[in-house]
C-alpha positions as CSV (number, residue, x, y, z in Angstrom):
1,X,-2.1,1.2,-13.4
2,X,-0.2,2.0,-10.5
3,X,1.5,-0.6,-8.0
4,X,0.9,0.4,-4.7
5,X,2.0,-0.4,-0.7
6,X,0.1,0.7,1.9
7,X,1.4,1.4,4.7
8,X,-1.3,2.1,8.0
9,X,-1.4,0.5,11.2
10,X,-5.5,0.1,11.2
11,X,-6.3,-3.0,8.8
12,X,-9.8,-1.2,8.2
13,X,-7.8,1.7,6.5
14,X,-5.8,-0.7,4.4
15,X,-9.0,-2.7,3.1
16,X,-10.7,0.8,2.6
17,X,-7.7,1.7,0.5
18,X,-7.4,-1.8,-1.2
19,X,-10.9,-1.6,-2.3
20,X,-10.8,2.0,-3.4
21,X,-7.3,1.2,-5.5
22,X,-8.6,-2.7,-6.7
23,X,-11.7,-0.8,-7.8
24,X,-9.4,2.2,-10.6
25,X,-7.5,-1.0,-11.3
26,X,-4.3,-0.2,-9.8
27,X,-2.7,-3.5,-7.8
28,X,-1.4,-3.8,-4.2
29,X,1.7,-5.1,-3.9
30,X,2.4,-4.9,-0.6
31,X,0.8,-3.7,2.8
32,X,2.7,-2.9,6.4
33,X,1.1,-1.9,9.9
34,X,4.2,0.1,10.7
35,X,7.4,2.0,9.7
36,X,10.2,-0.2,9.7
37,X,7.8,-2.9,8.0
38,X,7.2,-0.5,5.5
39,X,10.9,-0.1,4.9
40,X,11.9,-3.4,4.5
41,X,8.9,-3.9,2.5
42,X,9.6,-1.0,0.3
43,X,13.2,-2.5,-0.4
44,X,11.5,-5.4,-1.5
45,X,8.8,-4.7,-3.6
46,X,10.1,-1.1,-5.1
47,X,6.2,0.3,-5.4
48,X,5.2,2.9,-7.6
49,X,3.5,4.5,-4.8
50,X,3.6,4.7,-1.2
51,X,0.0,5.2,0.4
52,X,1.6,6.3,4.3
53,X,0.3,7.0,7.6
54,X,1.9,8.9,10.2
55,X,1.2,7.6,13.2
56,X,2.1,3.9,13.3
57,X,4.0,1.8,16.0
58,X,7.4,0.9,16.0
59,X,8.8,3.6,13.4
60,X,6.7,6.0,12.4
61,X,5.4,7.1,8.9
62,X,7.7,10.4,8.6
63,X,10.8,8.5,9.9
64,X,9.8,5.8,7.2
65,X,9.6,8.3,5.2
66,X,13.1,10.0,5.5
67,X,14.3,6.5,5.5
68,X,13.4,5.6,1.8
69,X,14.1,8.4,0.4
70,X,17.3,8.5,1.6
71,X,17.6,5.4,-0.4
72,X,15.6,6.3,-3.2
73,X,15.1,10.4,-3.8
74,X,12.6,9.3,-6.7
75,X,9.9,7.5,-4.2
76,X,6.5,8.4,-4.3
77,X,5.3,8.7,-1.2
78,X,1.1,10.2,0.0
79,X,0.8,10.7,3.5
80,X,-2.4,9.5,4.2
81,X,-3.4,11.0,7.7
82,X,-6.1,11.8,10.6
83,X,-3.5,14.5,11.4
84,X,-3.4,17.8,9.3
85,X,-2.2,20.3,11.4
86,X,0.3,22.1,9.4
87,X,3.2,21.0,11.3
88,X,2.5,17.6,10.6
89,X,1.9,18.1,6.9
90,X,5.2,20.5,7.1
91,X,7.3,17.8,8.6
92,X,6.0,15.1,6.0
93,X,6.6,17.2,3.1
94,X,10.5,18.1,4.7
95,X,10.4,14.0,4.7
96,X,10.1,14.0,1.3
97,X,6.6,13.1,0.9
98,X,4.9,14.6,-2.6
99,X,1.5,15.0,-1.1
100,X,-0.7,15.1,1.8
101,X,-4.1,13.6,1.7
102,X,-6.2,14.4,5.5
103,X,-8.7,10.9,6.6
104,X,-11.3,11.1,6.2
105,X,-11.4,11.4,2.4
106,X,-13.1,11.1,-0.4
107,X,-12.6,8.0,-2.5
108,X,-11.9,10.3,-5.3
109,X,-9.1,12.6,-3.7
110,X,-7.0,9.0,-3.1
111,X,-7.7,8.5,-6.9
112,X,-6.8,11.7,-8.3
113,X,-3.7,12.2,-6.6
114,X,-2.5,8.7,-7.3
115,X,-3.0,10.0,-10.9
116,X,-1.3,12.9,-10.8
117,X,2.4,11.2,-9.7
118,X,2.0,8.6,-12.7
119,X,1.8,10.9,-14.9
């Protein structure tokens, strides 16, 4: 079991994830609608695994991203995004993300890649 943040500004996304997550019994520990929520957030609750969009108000999730693991080199963080291009997933994975997961997916993609990093 895995404890998880998500961080997305669309609430539909988080519930989608929540429910995916609640149902492979990880838990949620915490969920922010932007980056520098996220951050603070990340500080507090020190998740196993980030679940992270890129485009979210405020600070967005590849500046989030460069931010925590700044802090923490060992944080797992998934970009969780709409955008693919290669430049995006590039910049993300320069970040320091450890994986790229394109919306929309399948539940299944969210729950194998989850597994892979608790390994």
């Amino acid at each position: 079991m895995a404890r998880i943040m998500l961080c997305d500004d669309a609430s539909f996304m988080r519930m989608t994830l929540k429910k995916i997550l609640e149902k492979a019994e990880h838990e949620i520990v915490a969920e922010a609608a932007s980056g520098d929520v996220c951050l603070e957030k990340y500080k507090t609750f020190k998740p196993d695994i980030v679940l992270m969009d890129i485009t979210m108000p405020e600070m967005d999730g590849i500046e989030a991203t460069k931010q925590i693991t700044s802090f923490d080199p060992e944080a797992k963080i998934i970009m969780v995004s709409a955008m693919g291009q290669m430049v995006k997933v590039c910049e993300a994975i320069d970040a320091g993300a450890k994986d790229f997961i394109v919306k929309p997916f399948e539940p299944e993609r969210i729950i194998e890649c989850i597994s892979k990093y608790m390994e």
